[in-house]
VOGU-3710 file (C-alpha; in Angstrom, 3 decimals, decimal comma):
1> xxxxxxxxxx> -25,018/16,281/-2,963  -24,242/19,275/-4,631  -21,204/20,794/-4,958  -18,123/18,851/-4,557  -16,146/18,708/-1,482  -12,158/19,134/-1,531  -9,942/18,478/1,608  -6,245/19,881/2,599  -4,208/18,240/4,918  -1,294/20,152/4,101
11> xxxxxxxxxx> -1,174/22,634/6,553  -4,471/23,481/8,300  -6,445/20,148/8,334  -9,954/22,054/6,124  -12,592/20,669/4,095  -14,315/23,014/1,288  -17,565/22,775/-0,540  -17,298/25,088/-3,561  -15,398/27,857/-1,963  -16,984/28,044/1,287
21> xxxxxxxxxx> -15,387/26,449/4,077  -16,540/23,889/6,273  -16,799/23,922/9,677  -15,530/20,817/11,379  -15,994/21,410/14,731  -13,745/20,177/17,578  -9,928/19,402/17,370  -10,761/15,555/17,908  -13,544/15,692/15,009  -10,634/17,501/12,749
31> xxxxxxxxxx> -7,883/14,236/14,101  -10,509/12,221/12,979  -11,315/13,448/9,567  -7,303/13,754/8,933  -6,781/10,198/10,274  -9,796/8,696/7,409  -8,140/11,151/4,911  -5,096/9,518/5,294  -5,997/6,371/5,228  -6,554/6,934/1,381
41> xxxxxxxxxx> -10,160/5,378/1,433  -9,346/2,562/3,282  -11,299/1,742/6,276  -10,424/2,754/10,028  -11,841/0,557/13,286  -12,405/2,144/16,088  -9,714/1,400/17,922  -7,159/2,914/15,463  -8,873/5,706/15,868  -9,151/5,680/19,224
51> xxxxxxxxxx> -5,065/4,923/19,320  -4,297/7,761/17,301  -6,518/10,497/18,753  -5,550/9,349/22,359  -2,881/6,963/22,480  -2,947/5,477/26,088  -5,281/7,978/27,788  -8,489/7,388/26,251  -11,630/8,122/27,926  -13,755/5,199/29,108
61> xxxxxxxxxx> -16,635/5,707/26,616  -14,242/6,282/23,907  -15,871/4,169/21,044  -18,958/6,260/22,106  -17,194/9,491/21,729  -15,638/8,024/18,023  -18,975/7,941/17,017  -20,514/10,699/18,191  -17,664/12,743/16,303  -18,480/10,964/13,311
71> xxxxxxxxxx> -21,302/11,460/13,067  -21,369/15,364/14,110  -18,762/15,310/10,458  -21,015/13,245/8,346  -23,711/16,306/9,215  -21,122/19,040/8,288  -19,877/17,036/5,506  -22,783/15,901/3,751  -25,992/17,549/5,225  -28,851/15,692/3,967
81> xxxxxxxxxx> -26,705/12,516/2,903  -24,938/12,034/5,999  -23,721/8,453/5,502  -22,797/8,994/1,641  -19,172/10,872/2,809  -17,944/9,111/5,262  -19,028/5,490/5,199  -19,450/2,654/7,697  -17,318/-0,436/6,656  -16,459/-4,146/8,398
91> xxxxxxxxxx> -17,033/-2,262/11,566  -14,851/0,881/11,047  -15,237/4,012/8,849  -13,578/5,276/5,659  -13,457/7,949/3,400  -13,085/8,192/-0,637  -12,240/11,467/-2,762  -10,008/12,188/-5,161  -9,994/15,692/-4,200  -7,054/15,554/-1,025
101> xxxxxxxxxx> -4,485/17,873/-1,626  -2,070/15,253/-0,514  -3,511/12,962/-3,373  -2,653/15,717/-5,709  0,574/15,871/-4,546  1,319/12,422/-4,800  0,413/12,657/-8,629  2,900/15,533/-9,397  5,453/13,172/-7,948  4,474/10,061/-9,764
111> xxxxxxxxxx> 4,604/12,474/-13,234  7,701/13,909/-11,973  9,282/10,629/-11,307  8,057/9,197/-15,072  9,505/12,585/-16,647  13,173/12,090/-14,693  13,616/8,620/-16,354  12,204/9,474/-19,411  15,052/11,735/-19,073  13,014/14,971/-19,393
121> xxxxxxxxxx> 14,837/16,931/-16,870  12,249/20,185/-17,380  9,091/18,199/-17,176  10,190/16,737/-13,969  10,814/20,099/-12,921  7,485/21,426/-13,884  5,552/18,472/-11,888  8,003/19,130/-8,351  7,230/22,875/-8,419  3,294/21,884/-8,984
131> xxxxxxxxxx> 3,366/19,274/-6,349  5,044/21,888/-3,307  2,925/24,080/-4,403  -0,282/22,547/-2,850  1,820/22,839/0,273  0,650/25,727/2,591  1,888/25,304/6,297  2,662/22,512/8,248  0,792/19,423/7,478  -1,646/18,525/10,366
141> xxxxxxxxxx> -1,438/21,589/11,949  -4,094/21,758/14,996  -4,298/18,118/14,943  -2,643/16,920/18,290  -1,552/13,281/19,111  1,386/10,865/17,941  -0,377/9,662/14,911  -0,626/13,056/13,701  3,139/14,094/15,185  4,224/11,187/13,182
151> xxxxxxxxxx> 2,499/12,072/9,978  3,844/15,804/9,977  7,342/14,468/10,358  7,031/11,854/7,687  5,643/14,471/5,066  7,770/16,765/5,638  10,749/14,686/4,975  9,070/14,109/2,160  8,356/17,721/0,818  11,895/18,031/1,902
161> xxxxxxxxxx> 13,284/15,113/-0,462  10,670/16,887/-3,238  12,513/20,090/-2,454  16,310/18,685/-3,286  14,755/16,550/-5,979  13,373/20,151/-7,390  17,078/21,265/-7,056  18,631/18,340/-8,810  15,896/18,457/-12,092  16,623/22,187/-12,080
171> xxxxxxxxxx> 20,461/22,017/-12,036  19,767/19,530/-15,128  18,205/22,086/-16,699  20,759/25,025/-16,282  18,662/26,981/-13,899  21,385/26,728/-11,144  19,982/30,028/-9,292  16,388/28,475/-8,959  18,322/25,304/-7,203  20,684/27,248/-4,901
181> xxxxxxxxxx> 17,606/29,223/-3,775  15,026/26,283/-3,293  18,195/24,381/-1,104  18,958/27,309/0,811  15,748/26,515/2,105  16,182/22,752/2,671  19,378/23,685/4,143  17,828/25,831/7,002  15,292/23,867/8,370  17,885/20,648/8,193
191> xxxxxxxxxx> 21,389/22,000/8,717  22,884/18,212/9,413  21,410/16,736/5,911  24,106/16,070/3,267  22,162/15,313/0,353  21,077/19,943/-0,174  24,647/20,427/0,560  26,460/18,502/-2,120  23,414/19,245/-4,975  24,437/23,597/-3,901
201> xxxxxxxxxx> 28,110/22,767/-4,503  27,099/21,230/-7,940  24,794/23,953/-8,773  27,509/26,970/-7,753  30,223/25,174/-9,792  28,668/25,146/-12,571  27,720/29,107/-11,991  31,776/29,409/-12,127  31,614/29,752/-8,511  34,180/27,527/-7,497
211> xxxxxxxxxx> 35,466/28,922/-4,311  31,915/28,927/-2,839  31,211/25,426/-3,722  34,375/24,482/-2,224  33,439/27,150/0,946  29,515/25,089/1,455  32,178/21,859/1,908  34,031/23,718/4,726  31,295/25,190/5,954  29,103/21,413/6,558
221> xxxxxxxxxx> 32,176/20,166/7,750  32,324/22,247/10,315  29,205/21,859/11,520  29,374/18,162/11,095  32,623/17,746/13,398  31,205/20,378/16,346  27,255/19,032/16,773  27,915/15,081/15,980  31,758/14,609/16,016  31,652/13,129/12,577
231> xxxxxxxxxx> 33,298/13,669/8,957  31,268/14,568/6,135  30,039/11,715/4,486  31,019/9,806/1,441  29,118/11,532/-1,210  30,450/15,457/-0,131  33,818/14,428/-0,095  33,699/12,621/-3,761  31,906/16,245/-4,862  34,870/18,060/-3,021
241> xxxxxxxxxx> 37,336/16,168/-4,920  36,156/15,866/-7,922  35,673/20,244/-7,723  39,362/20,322/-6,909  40,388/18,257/-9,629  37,861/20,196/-11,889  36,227/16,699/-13,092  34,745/17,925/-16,695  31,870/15,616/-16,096  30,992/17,804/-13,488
251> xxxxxxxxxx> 29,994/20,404/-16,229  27,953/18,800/-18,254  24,260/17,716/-17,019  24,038/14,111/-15,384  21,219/11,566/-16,184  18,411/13,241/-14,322  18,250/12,253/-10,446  15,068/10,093/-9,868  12,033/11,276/-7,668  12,374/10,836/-4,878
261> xxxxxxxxxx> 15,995/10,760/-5,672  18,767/8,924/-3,734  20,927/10,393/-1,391  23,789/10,122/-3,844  24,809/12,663/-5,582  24,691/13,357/-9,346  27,796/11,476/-10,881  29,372/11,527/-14,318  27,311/8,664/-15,561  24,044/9,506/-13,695
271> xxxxxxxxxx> 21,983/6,838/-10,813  22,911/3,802/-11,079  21,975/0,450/-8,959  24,123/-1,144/-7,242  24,084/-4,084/-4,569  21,879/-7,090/-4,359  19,153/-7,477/-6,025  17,019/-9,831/-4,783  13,322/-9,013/-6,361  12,073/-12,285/-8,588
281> xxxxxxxxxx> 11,316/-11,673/-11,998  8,288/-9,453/-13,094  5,456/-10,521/-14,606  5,536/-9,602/-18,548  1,555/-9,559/-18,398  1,297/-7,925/-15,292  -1,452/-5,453/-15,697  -3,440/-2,734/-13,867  -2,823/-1,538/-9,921  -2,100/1,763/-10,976
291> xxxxxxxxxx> -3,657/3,968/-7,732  -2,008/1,454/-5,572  1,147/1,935/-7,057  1,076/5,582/-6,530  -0,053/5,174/-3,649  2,927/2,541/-2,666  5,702/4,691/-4,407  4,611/7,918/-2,296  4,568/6,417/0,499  7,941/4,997/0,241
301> xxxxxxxxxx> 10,246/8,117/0,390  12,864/7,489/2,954  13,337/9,301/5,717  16,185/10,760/7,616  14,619/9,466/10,897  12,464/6,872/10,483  11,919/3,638/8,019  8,380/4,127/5,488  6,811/0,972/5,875  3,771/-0,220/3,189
311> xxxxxxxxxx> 1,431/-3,370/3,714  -0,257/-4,842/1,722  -3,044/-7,250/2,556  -5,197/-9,254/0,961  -6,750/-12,923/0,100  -4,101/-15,219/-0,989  -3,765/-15,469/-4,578  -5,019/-11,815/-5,217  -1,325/-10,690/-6,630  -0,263/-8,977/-3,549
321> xxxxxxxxxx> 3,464/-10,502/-4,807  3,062/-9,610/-7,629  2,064/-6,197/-6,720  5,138/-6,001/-4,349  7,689/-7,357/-6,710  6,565/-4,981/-9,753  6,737/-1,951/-8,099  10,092/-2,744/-6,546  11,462/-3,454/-10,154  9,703/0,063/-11,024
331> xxxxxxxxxx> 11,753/2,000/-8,275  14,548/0,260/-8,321  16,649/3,172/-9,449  15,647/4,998/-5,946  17,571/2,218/-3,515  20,680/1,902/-5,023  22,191/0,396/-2,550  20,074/-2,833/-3,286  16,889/-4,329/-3,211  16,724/-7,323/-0,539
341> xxxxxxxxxx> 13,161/-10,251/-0,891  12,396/-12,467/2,132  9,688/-14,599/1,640  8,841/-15,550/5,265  6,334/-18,177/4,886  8,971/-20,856/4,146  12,416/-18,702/5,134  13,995/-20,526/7,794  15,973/-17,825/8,974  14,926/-14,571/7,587
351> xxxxxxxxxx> 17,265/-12,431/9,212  20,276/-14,487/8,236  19,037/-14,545/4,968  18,812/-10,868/5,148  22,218/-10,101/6,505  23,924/-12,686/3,859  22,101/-10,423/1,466  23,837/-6,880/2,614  27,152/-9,181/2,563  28,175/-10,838/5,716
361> xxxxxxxxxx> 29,321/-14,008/5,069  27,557/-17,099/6,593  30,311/-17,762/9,206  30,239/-13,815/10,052  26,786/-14,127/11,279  26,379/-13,612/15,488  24,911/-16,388/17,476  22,620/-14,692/19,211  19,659/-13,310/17,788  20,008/-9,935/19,415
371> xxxxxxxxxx> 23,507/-9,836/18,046  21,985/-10,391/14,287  19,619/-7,657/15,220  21,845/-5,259/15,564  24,070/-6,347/12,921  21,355/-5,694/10,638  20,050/-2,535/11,452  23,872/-1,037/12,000  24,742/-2,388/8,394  21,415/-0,875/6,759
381> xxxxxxxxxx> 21,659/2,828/8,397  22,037/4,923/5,961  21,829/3,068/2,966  19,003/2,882/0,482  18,071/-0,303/0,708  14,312/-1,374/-0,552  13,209/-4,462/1,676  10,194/-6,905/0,480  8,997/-9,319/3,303  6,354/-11,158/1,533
391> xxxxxxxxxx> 3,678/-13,388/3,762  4,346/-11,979/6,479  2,269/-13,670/9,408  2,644/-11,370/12,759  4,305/-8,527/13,693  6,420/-9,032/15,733  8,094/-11,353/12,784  8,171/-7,848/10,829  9,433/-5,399/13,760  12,739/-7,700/14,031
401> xxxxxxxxxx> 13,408/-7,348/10,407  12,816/-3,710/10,137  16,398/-2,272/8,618  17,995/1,010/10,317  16,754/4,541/9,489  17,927/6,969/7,112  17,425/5,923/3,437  15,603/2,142/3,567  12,183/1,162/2,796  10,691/-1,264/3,515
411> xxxxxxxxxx> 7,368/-3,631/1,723  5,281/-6,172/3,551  2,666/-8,347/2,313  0,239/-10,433/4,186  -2,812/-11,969/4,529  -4,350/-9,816/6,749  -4,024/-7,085/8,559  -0,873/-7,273/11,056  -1,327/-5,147/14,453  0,818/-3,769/16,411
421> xxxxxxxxxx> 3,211/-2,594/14,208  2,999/1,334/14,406  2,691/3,654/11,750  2,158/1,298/8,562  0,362/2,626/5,369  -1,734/-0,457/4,822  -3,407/-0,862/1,392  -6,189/-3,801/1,021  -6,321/-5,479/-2,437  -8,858/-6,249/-4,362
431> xxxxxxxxxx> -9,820/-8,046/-7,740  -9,063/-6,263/-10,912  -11,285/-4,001/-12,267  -13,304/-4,917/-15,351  -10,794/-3,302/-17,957  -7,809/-4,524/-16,147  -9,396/-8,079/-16,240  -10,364/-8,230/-20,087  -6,294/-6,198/-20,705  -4,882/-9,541/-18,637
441> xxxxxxxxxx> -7,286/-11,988/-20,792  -6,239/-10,145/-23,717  -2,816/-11,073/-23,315  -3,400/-14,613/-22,289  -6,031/-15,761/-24,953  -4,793/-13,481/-27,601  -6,819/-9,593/-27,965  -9,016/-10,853/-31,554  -10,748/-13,783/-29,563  -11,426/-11,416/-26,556
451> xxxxxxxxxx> -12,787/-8,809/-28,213  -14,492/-10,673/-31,222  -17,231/-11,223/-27,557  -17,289/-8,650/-25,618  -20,767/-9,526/-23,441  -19,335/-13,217/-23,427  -16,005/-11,959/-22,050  -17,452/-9,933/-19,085  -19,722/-12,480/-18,176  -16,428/-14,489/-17,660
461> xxxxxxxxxx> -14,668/-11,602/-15,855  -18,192/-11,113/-13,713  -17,806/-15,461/-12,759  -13,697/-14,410/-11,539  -14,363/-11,436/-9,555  -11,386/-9,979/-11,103  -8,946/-12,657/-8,940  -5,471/-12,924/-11,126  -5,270/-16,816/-10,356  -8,684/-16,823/-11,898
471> xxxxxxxxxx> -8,239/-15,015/-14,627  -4,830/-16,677/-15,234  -5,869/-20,197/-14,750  -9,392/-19,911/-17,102  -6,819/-17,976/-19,645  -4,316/-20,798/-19,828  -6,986/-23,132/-20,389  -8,748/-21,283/-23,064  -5,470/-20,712/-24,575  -5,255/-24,579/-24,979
481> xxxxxxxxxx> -8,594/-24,726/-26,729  -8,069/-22,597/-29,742  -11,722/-24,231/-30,896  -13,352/-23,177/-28,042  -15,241/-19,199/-28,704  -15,699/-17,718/-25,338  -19,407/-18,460/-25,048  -18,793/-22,247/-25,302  -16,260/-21,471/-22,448  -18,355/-19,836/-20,219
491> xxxxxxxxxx> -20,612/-23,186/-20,428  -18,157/-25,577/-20,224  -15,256/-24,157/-17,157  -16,391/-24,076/-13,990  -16,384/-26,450/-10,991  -17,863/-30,204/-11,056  -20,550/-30,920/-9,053  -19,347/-33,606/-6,009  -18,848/-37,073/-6,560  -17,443/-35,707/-10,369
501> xxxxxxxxxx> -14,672/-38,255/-10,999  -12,346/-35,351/-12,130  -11,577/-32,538/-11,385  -10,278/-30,105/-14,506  -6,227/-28,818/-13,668  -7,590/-24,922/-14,178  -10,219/-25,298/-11,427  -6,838/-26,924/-8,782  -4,804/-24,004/-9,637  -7,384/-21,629/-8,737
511> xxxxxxxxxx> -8,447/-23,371/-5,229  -4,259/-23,655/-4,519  -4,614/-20,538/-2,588  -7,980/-21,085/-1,027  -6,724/-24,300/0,453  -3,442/-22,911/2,141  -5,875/-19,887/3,652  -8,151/-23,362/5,166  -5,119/-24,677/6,563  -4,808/-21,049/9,132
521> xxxxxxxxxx> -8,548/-21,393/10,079  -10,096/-23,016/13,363  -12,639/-25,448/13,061  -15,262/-22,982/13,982  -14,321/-20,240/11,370  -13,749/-23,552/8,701  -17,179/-24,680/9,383  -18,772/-20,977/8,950  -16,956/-20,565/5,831  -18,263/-23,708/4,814
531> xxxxxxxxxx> -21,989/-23,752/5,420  -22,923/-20,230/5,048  -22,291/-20,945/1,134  -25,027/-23,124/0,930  -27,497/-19,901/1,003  -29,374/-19,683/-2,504  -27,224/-16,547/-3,205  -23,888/-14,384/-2,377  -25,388/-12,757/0,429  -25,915/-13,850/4,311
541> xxxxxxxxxx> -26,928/-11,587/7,083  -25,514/-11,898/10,471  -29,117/-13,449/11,768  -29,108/-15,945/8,994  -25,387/-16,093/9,384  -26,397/-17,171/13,145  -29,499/-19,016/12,443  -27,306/-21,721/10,391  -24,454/-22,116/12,561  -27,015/-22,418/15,888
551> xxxxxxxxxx> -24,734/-19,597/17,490  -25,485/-16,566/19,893  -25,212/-13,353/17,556  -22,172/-12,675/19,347  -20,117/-15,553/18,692  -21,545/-15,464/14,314  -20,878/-12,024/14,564  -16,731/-12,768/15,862  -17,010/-15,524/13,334  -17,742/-13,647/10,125
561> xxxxxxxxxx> -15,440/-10,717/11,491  -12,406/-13,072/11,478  -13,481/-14,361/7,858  -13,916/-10,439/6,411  -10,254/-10,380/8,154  -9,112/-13,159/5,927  -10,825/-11,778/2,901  -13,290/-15,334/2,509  -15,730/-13,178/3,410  -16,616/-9,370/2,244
571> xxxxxxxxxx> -18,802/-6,810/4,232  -21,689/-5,843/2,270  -23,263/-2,812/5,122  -24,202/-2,966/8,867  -24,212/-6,445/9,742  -24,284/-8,179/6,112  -21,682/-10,157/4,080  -21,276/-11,696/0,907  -18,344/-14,046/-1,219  -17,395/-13,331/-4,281
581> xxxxxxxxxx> -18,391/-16,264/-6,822  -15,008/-17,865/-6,585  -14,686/-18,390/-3,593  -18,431/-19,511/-2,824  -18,014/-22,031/-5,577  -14,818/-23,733/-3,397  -16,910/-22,966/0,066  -19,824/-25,339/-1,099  -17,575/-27,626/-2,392  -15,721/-28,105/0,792
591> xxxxxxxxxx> -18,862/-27,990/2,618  -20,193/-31,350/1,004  -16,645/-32,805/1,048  -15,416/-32,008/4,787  -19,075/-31,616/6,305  -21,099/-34,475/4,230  -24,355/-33,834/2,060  -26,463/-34,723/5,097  -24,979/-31,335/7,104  -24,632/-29,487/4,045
601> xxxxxxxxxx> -28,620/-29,833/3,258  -29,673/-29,386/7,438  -26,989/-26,245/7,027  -29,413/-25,204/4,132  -32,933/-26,132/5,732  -32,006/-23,887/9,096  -31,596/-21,255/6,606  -34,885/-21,757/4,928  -36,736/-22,090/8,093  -35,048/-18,975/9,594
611> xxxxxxxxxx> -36,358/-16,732/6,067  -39,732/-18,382/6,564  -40,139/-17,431/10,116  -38,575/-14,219/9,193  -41,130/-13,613/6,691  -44,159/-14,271/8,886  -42,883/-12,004/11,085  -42,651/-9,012/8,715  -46,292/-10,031/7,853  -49,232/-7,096/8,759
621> xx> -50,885/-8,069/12,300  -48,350/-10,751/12,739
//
């Protein structure tokens, strides 16, 4: 394809191949490669796209239009491969590179905020000042439409909290005039925010400019009292004092701030958490996710104005928790204020649960629901609060849970996909990757007997599709057979064939998760899941798909759909679909325990008649 293309959405949204620039044609065409861009390769339907570019006044032929303007970008994009840039997946369209601007920046952020806990004040300096400077304009701009209104205020409060964490690494450092000049800035476009404020009076005391720390102080509170009525808040006032009463731990350099840092000021013994903390333990050998944990922890600056929200989706057992509760262990140090878990699949009350977390006692709680509502989000404005909701089922669930604005974040996983809930950054996950897989194995069977076979060992990563309960299950039991080399494993694990009179504990702790995903289905989707396994291979098309249910395409085609939505099923390209080898191992085996051999085998022979008739047809002269 030639030279490599490179995108900005940092200003201007422009794509560049080499160091000629792209045209991209219409502003629609531009809000739709910025709405694929940041979706961070994950796919876009339609109607999201539809929903951001036009909100409620779309055109009738809209999904027409959609299509027509992707196309006209796959042409400017990649002329002669136009289907290799943007791609066509599970019915909507994404977009991978590395080389987004934004991506970049979100790197210099994730270095910056390894430096500041490392304690390397300067490095975390160095990283800030490379992230901002990929910055040039307003993010978006040209791009009209909520989505994209949205997105330009949520990155720039987060170039903004890049900007004060700048100021806070470089106030570590000494260079106090580099920090007074970068919050000047901060301080003019955001007159009302605290946070610049009390990092200036920090840096000009320890210039030996007293009186004009003290003067910033008078000036905010000002301000403060004539446009909102209010007192400066907490955090000013403890700087003010502890100026007047020349605190000497206000000369010497703090613990570095973290990045994105809390609203908190620096203090004489540096961040430090306080509040619940609610997260279950991590897992020792938790391994890999690292792009999705940059991906999480940039997304999850707070806001002044809003509350970042991150989902996570994907099939049950894939370590979505997991992913969720490591993470919030990682940046705990940025919500000091605590760090709150609601699992919702078997919470009885989750908002109770929540609100007895931020400290109202059981018999404080309102009766009404409404009343708790408000409780909740009045208690958690303002605060830095971190919020996991794990299994989350709809969203309306979720939008009653959301905490108040101006500090929290908030985590969800689920199954699938939850709409309706605006302005999410949704990740999907996936299996492991093949080195993440053989690290985890590693750890669980011990490194000498993974590596002593390294072909045997992939062929057993290959049979897991890199799914954790997999991997952990087969580990454990490998574990327990010390005698066993990994060839003679790969022969022996692995399901029974039916009427087996037992069935090995490693192969019920893997289908665990399957089962509870059967329990959601309807018979319809059950019985598709079910008998499309019993194809020779991984792969079905939607004819064959519709050929062995004895369904219009329509209906096999809603079918599959609602099994790629549940992750049983993957898309493979237009209109084909395939399991991974777990999960058609425990499809066939339900199939000839819920539907009976005799189905099964009829399930099979439509199939074989259906590739037989399709074969004649592709015959010459037929």
């Amino acid at each position: 394809m030639g030279e490599r293309l490179r995108f900005e959405v940092l200003g201007p949204v422009r794509a560049w191949r080499g160091d000629d620039e792209i045209e991209l044609g219409s502003p629609q065409q531009r809000a739709i490669l910025a709405i694929l861009l940041l979706q961070a390769g994950q796919p876009a339907s339609p109607d999201q796209l539809i929903a951001a570019i036009w909100g409620d006044a779309a055109p009738r032929a809209a999904v027409g239009v959609v299509r027509s303007y992707v196309s006209r970008l796959r042409r400017a994009l990649g002329p002669g491969h136009p289907a290799a840039v943007i791609e066509s997946v599970g019915g909507g369209y994404a977009l991978r590179t590395e080389n987004l601007d934004l991506a970049g920046f979100q790197r210099h952020l994730g270095v910056a905020r390894e430096a500041s806990r490392a304690g390397d004040a300067p490095a975390a300096a160095d990283a800030l000042r490379a992230a901002l400077d990929l910055w040039h304009g307003t993010p978006l701009a040209g791009v009209n439409g909520d989505y994209a209104e949205f997105q330009r205020v949520r990155l720039g409060q987060v170039r903004l909290t890049a900007i004060e964490d700048l100021a806070a690494a470089d106030i570590e450092s000494g260079r106090y005039a580099e920090a007074a000049a970068g919050l000047a800035e901060v301080i003019a476009e955001e007159p009302l925010r605290e946070r610049p404020r009390e990092l200036l009076m920090l840096a000009l005391y320890r210039s030996g400019r007293q009186a004009d720390a003290l003067a910033v102080f008078a000036q905010v509170q000002r301000l403060l009292a004539d446009e909102l009525g209010l007192d400066p808040g907490p955090d000013l006032k403890e700087m003010q004092r502890r100026i007047l009463a020349s605190d000497p731990a206000l000369l010497a350099p703090a613990t570095p701030a973290s990045v994105p840092a809390a609203p908190h000021g620096p203090t004489q013994n540096g961040p430090t958490q306080h509040g619940p903390s609610q997260l279950p333990p991590d897992l020792p050998d938790f391994v890999g996710r690292d792009e999705e944990r940059s991906v999480m922890a940039g997304a999850l600056t707070p806001s002044h104005a809003s509350v970042p929200v991150v989902g996570v989706e994907g099939l049950a057992g894939i370590g979505k928790t997991a992913l969720a509760v490591h993470l919030g262990h990682e940046i705990a140090a940025d919500f000091p204020d605590g760090r709150l878990f609601v699992d919702l699949g078997t919470a009885g009350e989750p908002l109770a649960e929540l609100l007895r977390g931020v400290g109202v006692p059981g018999a404080g709680l309102p009766e009404s629901f409404s009343e708790r509502m408000a409780l909740w989000r009045t208690l958690t404005t303002g605060r830095r609060l971190l919020v996991v909701l794990d299994d989350a089922r709809d969203a309306e669930q979720v939008r009653r849970l959301l905490p108040g604005s101006g500090g929290s974040a908030v985590v969800i996983t689920a199954r699938q996909r939850l709409y309706g809930l605006a302005y999410v950054h949704w990740l999907t996950l996936g299996g492991l990757g093949e080195d993440d897989s053989i690290a985890l194995l590693e750890r669980l069977i011990g490194a000498g007997r993974v590596r002593a076979e390294p072909s045997d060992i992939r062929e057993l990563v290959r049979r897991t599709a890199g799914q954790p309960q997999v991997l952990r299950a087969l580990g454990a039991r490998i574990a327990s057979r010390p005698g066993w080399s990994i060839a003679e494993a790969n022969r022996r694990l692995g399901r029974p064939g039916p009427g087996s009179p037992v069935l090995p504990p490693e192969c019920r702790a893997i289908e665990r998760p399957y089962m509870s995903v059967m329990e959601q289905l309807s018979p319809a989707q059950a019985r598709a899941f079910r008998l499309l396994s019993m194809a020779d291979g991984p792969e079905v098309s939607l004819d064959a798909a519709a050929a062995v249910l004895e369904l219009p395409l329509d209906d096999a085609a809603a079918l599959l759909e609602s099994l790629v939505d549940l992750h049983l099923l993957e898309p493979g390209g237009l209109d084909r679909y395939h399991y991974t080898e777990p999960l058609r191992q425990f499809a066939r085996s339900r199939a000839f325990a819920d539907d009976g051999p005799e189905a099964s085998q009829e399930a099979f022979v439509r199939l074989v008649r259906f590739r037989g008739a399709e074969a004649d047809r592709a015959r010459p002269g037929a």
